[in-house]
Structure formats: structure tokens, C-alpha cells
C-alpha positions in Angstrom: 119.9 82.5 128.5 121.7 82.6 125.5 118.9 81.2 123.1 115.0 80.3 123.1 114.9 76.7 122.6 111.7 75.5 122.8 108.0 77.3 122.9 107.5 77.7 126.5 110.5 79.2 126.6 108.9 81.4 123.6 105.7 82.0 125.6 107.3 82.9 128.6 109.5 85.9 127.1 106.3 87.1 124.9 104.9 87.4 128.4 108.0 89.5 130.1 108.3 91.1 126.9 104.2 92.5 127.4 105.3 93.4 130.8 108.1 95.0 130.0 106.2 97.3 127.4 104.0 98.5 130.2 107.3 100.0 131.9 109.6 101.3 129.2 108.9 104.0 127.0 111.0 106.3 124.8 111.8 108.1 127.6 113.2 105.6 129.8 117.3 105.7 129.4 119.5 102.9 127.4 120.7 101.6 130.7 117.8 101.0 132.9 117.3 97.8 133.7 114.2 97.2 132.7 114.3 98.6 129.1 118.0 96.7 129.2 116.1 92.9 129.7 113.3 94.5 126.6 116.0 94.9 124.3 118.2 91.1 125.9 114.4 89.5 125.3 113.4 91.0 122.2 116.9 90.4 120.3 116.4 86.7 121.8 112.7 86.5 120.2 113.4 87.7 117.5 115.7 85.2 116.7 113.8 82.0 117.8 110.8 83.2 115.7 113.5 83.9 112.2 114.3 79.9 112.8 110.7 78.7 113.9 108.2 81.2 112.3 110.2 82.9 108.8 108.2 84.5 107.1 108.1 83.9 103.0 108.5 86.1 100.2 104.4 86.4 98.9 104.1 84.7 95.3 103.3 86.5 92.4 99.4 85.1 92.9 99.1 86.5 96.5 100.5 90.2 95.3 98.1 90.5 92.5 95.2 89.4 94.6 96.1 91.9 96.7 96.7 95.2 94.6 93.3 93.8 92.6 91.4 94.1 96.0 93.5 97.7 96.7 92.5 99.0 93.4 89.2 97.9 93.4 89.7 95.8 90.5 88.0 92.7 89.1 90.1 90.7 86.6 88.8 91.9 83.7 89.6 95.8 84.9 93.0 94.4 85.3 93.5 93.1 82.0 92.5 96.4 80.5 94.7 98.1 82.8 97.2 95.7 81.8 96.8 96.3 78.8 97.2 92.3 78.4 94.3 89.7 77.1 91.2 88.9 80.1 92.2 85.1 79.6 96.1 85.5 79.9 95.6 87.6 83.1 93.4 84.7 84.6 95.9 81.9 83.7 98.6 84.2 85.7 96.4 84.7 88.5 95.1 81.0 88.7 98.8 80.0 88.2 98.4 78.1 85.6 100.7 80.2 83.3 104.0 82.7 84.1 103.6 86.0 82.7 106.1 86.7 79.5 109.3 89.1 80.4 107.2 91.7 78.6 104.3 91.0 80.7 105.8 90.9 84.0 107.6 94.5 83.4 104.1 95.9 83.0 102.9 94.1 85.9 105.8 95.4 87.8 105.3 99.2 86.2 101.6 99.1 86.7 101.3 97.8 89.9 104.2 99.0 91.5 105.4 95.3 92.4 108.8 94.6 92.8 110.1 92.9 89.8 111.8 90.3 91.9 108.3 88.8 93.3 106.9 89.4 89.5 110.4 87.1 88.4 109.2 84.6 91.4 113.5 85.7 92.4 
């Protein structure tokens, strides 16, 4: 097999690949058989789920929702943190409005949030 076409094919590998895991450890060598079909399998899903299941860069929305609930902040805490106006920090997070160059490198600084996702780049 030199691809995973289709998802029975998909299902079928998860399954070996579960088995597998039950047999190979860190111990067993490169070249046994069994850890040699974990590595031929995994390589293979791997690949079928990049084409069938990629995964997308989170938006700016999703990343702030998310530091907010790591920080234990509501959005008025954020704006003060932020040092940025309650009702600007809402229009960002309701998408409604792209935070300023200025903005986003506070964002970025504050939060620790890649600039690149802050950019939506």
C-alpha cells in the first residue's frame, strides 16, 4: 500500500496502528517488524489525514477566547490589561472590527500570541 485512499482504509490502519502500540515500545529495536509496519502505517496516516482532516491556523477570535478563559479574564479585565477601550476589545472579539497595528502588538506582547495569528497571516 502506497497510500490510504478512502476511510475504511483509514479505519483499518487506526485499528493495526492501536494494536501495534500494545507491542512496540521504546525499547523494541528500529528493525523489528512490528515497530517497522508502526512507523510504514503511521507515516501513511499521517498523510491521508494532512489531505482529509488539516487542521487550520485558530483565528484571532478563537486565541483570545482562549487566553481570556486561561487568565481568568472577562472582557472588561482584558481591556484594562490591554490597556485598550472595553468597547474596542469587544468589537475585536465579536469580529466585528481588526485591531490597529498598535493594538495587535499589545495583543501579541500581552498575551503572548504569535503576531502572525494577531495579523490573521
Amino acid at each position: 500500500m502506497t497510500r490510504i485512499e478512502n476511510e475504511m482504509q483509514y479505519n483499518s490502519a487506526m485499528q493495526r496502528i492501536n494494536e501495534l502500540l500494545k507491542i512496540v515500545n521504546d525499547d523494541t529495536p528500529e528493525k523489528d517488524v512490528n515497530n517497522v509496519e508502526l512507523v510504514l502505517l503511521s507515516n501513511l496516516v499521517a498523510d491521508y489525514e494532512d489531505e482529509h482532516y488539516p487542521i487550520r491556523k485558530p483565528s484571532l477570535i478563537e486565541v483570545l477566547k482562549l487566553r481570556m478563559y486561561e487568565l481568568g479574564l472577562n472582557q472588561r479585565a482584558l481591556a484594562a490589561l490591554l490597556g485598550m477601550n472595553q468597547s474596542k476589545v469587544s468589537e475585536i472579539i465579536s469580529g466585528k472590527s481588526e485591531p490597529t497595528l498598535k493594538q495587535a502588538r499589545t495583543i501579541s506582547q500581552k498575551l503572548d500570541i504569535n503576531p502572525a495569528i494577531v495579523l490573521g497571516v
